[in-house]
BAKE-636370 format. One record per residue (C-alpha): residue number from 1; x, y, z; chain. Coordinates in steps of 0.1 Angstrom, whole numbers, plus 5000, padded with zeros to 4 digits. Each point is the difference from the previous one (the first is absolute). Layout:
# residues N
PT   i    X    Y    Z ch
PT NUM    X    Y    Z  A
...
# end
This chain:
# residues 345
PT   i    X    Y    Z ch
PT   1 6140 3565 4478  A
PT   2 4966 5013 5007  A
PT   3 4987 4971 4976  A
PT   4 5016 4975 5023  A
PT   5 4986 5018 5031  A
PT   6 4966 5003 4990  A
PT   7 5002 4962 4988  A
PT   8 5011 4987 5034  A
PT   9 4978 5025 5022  A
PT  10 4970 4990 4983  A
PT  11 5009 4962 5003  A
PT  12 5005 5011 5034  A
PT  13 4964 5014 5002  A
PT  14 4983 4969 4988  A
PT  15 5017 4975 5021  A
PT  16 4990 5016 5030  A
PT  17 4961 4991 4985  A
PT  18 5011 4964 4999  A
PT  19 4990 4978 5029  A
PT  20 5030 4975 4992  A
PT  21 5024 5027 5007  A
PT  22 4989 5007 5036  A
PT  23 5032 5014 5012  A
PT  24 5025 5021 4997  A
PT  25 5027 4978 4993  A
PT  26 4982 4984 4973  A
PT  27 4993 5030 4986  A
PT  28 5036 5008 5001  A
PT  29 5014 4971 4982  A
PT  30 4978 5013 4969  A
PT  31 5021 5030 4998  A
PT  32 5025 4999 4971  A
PT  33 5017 5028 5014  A
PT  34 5037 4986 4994  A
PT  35 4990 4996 4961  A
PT  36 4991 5032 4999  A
PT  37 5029 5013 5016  A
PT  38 5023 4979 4980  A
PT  39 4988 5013 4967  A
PT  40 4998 5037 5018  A
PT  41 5039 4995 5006  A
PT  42 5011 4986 4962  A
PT  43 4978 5023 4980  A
PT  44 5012 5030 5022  A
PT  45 5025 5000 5025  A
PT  46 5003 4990 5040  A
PT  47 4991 5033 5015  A
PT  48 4963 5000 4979  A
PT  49 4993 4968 5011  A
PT  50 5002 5006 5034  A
PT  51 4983 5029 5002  A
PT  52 4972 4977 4980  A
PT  53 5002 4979 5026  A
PT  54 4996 5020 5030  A
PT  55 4967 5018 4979  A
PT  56 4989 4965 4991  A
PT  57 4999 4988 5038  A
PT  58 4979 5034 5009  A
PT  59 4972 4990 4973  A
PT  60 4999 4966 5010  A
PT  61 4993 5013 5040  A
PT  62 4975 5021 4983  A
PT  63 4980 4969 4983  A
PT  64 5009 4973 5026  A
PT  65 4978 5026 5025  A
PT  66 5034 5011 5014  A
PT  67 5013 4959 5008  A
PT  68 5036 5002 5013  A
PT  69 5005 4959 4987  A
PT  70 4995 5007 4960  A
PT  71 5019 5036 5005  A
PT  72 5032 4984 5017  A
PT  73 5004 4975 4978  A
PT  74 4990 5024 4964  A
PT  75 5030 5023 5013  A
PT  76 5023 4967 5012  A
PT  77 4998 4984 4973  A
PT  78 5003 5024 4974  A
PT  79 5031 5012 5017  A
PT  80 5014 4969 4997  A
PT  81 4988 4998 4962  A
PT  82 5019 5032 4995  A
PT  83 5028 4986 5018  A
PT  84 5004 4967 4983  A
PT  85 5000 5014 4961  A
PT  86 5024 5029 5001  A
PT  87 5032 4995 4980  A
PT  88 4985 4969 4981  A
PT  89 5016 4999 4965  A
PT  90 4976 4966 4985  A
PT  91 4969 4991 4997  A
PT  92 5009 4968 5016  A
PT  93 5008 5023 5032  A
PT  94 4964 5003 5005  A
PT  95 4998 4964 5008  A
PT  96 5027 5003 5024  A
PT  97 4979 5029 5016  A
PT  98 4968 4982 5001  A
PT  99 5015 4970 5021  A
PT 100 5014 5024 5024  A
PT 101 4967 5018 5006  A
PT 102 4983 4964 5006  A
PT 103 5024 4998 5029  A
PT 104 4994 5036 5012  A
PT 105 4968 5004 4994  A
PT 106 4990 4969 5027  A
PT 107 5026 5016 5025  A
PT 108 4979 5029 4999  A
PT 109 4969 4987 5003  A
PT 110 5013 4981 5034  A
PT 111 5012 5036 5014  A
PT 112 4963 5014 4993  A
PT 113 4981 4968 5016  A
PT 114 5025 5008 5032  A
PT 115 4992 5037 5001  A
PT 116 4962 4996 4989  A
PT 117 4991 4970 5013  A
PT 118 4965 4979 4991  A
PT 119 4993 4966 5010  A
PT 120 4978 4996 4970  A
PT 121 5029 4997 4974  A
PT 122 5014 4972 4993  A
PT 123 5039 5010 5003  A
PT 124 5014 4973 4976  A
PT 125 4972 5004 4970  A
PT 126 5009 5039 5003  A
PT 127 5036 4992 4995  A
PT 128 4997 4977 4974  A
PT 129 4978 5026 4983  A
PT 130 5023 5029 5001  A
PT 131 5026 4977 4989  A
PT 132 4979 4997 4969  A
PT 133 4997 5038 4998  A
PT 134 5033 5007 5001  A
PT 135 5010 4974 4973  A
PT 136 4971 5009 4976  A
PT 137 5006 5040 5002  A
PT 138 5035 4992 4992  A
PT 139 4986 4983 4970  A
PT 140 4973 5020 4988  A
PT 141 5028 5030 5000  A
PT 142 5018 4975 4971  A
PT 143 4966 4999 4984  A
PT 144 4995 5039 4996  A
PT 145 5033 5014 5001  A
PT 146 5001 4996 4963  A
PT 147 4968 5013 4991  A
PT 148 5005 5034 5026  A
PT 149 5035 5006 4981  A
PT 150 4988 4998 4968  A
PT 151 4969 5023 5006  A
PT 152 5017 5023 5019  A
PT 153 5030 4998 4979  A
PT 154 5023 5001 5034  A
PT 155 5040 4993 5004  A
PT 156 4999 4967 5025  A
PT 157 5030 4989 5005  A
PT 158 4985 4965 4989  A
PT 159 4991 5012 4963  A
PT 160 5032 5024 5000  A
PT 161 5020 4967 5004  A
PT 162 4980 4982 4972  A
PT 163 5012 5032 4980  A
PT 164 5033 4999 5001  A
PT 165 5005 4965 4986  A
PT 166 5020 5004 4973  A
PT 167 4988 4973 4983  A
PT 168 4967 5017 4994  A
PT 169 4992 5004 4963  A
PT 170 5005 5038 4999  A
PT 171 5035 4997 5013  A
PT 172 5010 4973 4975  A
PT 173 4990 5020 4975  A
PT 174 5020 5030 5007  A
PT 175 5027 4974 5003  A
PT 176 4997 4990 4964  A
PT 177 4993 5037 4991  A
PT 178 5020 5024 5020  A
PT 179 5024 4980 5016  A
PT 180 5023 5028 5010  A
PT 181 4968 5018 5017  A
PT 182 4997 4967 5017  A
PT 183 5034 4997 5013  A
PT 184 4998 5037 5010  A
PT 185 4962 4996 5017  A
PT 186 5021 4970 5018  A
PT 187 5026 5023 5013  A
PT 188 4975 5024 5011  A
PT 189 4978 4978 5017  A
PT 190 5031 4990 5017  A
PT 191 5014 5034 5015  A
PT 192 4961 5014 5005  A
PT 193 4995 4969 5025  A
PT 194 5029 5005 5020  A
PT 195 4999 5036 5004  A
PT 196 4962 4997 5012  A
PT 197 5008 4968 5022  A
PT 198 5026 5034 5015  A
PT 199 4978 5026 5004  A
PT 200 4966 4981 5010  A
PT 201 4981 5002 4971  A
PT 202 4984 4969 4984  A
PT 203 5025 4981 4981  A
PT 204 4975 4975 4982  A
PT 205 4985 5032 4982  A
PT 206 5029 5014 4992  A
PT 207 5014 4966 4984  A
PT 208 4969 4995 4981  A
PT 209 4991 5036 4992  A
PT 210 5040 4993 4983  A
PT 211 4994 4974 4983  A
PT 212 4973 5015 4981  A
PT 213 5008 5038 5000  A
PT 214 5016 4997 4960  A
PT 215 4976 4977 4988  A
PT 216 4985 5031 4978  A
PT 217 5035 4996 4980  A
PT 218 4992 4966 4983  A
PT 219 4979 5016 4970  A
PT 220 5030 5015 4988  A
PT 221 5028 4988 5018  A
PT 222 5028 5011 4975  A
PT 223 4999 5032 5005  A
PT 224 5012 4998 5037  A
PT 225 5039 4998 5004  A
PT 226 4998 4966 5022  A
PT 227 4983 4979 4971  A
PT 228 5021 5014 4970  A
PT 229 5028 4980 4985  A
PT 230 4997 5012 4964  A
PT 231 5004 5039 5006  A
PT 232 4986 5025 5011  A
PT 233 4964 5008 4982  A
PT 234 5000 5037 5016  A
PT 235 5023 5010 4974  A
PT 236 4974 4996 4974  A
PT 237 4976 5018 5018  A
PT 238 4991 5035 5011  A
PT 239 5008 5008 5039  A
PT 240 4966 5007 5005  A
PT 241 4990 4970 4985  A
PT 242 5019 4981 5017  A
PT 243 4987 5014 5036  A
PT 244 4967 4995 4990  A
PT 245 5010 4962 4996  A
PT 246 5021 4996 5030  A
PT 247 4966 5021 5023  A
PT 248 4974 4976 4987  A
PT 249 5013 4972 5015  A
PT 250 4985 5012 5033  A
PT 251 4969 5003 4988  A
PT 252 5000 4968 4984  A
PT 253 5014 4985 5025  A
PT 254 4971 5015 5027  A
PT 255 4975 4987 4971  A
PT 256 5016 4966 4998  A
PT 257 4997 5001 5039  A
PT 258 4965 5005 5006  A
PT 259 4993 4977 4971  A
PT 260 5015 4974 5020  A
PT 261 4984 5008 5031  A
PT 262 5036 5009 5020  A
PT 263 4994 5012 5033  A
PT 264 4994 5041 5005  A
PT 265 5036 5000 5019  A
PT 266 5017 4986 4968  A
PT 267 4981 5020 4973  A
PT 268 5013 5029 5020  A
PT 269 5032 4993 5001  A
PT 270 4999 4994 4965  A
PT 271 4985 5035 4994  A
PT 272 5025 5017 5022  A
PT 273 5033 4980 4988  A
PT 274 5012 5033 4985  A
PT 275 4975 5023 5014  A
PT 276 5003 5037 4982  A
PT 277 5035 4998 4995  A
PT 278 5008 5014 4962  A
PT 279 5018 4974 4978  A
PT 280 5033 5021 5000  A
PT 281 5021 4989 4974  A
PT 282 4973 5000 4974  A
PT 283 4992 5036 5012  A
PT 284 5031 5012 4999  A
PT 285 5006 4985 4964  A
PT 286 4972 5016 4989  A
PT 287 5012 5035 5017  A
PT 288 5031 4996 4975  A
PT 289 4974 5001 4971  A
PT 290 4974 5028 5014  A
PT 291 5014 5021 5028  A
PT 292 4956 5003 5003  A
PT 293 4991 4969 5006  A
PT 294 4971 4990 5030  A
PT 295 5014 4979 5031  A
PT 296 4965 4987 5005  A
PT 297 5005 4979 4968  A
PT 298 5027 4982 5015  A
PT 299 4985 4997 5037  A
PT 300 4985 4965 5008  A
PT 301 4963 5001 5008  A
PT 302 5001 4987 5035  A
PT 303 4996 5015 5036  A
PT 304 5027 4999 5020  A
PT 305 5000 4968 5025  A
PT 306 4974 4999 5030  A
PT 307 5015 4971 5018  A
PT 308 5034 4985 5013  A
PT 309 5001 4968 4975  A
PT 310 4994 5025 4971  A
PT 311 5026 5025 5007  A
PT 312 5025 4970 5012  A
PT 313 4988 4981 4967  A
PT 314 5008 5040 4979  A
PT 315 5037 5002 5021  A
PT 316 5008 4963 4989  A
PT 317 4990 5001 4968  A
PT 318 5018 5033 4990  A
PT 319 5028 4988 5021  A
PT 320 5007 4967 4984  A
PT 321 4997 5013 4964  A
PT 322 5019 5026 5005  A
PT 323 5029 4979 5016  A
PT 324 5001 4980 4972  A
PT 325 5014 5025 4979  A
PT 326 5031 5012 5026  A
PT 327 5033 4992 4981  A
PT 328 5028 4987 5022  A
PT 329 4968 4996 5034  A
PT 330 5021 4995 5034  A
PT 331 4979 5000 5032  A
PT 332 5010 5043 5006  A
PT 333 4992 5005 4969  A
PT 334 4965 4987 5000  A
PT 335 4995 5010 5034  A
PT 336 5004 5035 4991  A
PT 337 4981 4998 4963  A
PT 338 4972 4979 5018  A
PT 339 4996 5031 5030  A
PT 340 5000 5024 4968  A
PT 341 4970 4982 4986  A
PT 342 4984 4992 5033  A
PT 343 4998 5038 5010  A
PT 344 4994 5015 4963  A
PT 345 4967 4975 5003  A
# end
């Protein structure tokens, strides 16, 4: 944000040196305000933007030597740029949003010339012009939007979307290679959407965050109950051993993550899944063998979660592999096992 506003208050400081740009209108329709506000609003969130906006329109008083025509139409327009590109799911969105601005951007123009009047403009060119800036900011947003995300590493709802298509090679591969913790990261993704879509939370982050929250289980994906059809390979194995396999694919999942480049949102979800929660049938196994024996060798190396879509993403997850494993399930049943699990989390 203060890259932008530097950026545009300096351009804002050498028009005004430039005899072509005698007034203030012109110097207005130079102002990619609704860009900036646009790309304020996906890489953060509404309230930001605005608040950008409104600090934005102060600066550009400042340069303009406190002009009212360049101000109005800074804070107009990138009101209406914030306004325009909230709950867009695709890229092709942004298109849709750069046409409407075209449209606004003139009417606001008009409303200036009105309040501000100055026989020197000519009304039509200025209209056709901020026609032009609306439709190009709309653009130029399409332009950088990819390159802020993946520098920044932020969870737009544009590259969340281009996450969760299961079709992505990752996700065919855990397909062929752990199809049960497919079907189960499926199931997951299913309940943790709803439940957010409920409570307010972000729904896209909690399907994709989901999706990918077991992807750490591929390396060794026999030894976890969903992918094993030929028995059981704890037997073979020590409990402790076996804990130590089931914990590390967290950490390999987190490592797989950042490797990858997944958003911050989803890598946390991914680390907080099972948060410090002790793997308690292996411990208690290993309590019929050594009365002795450490809990923090059976405790998953995560934090608890810090958000919503991770704690809804923990509740589902725990929930839906645990139902699984009801004999005889009827709806009081699992209503009462699933408030068990929900309030022992």
């Amino acid at each position: 944000m203060v890259v932008l506003f530097c950026i545009i208050y300096l351009a804002v400081l050498a028009v005004m040196r430039l005899e072509a740009f005698d007034t203030p209108l012109k110097i207005a329709l130079l102002m990619p305000a609704a860009m900036a506000a646009m790309l304020v609003t996906v890489l953060l969130n509404q309230q930001t933007a605005i608040l950008f906006v409104v600090m934005l329109s102060l600066g550009i008083l400042c340069a303009s030597n406190f002009m009212l025509a360049p101000t109005l139409f800074a804070f107009f327009s990138g009101i209406a740029g914030v306004s325009v590109i909230r709950n867009m799911r695709k890229r092709f969105d942004l298109v849709k949003s750069a046409c409407i601005l075209a449209l606004i951007n003139p009417l606001i123009i008009i409303v200036i010339s009105v309040a501000l009047p100055d026989p020197v403009n000519d009304l039509s060119f200025l209209i056709a012009m901020a026609s032009v800036n609306g439709f190009m900011g709309g653009i130029l947003v399409i332009g950088f939007l990819p390159i802020l995300e993946t520098a920044l590493n932020t969870s737009t709802s544009f590259r969340l979307m281009e996450f969760s298509d299961l079709n992505s090679p990752i996700m065919k591969k855990m397909l062929l290679t752990a199809s049960g913790t497919y079907n189960h990261s499926i199931m997951v993704a299913t309940l943790a959407e709803s439940a957010c879509r409920e409570i307010g939370a972000d729904p896209l982050v909690a399907r994709v965050g989901a999706y990918y929250h077991d992807i750490g289980k591929m390396e060794q994906s026999e030894y976890f109950v969903e992918n094993q059809v030929d028995g059981n390979k704890h037997l073979a194995l020590n409990p402790r051993l076996s804990a130590t396999v089931i914990r590390s694919h967290v950490k390999q999942g987190v490592e797989k993550a950042i490797q990858m480049r997944l958003p911050r949102q989803v890598v946390d979800i991914i680390a907080e899944h099972h948060g410090n929660s002790v793997i308690s049938y292996f411990y208690n196994e290993a309590k019929k063998l050594d009365e002795t024996v450490d809990p923090e060798n059976f405790t998953y190396p995560g934090n608890p979660p810090r958000s919503k879509e991770s704690a809804v993403v923990m509740l589902a997850d725990v929930v839906e592999a645990a139902c699984r494993t009801l004999e005889k399930p009827s709806v009081p049943r699992l209503e009462k096992f699933i408030t068990e699990l929900v309030n022992k989390k």
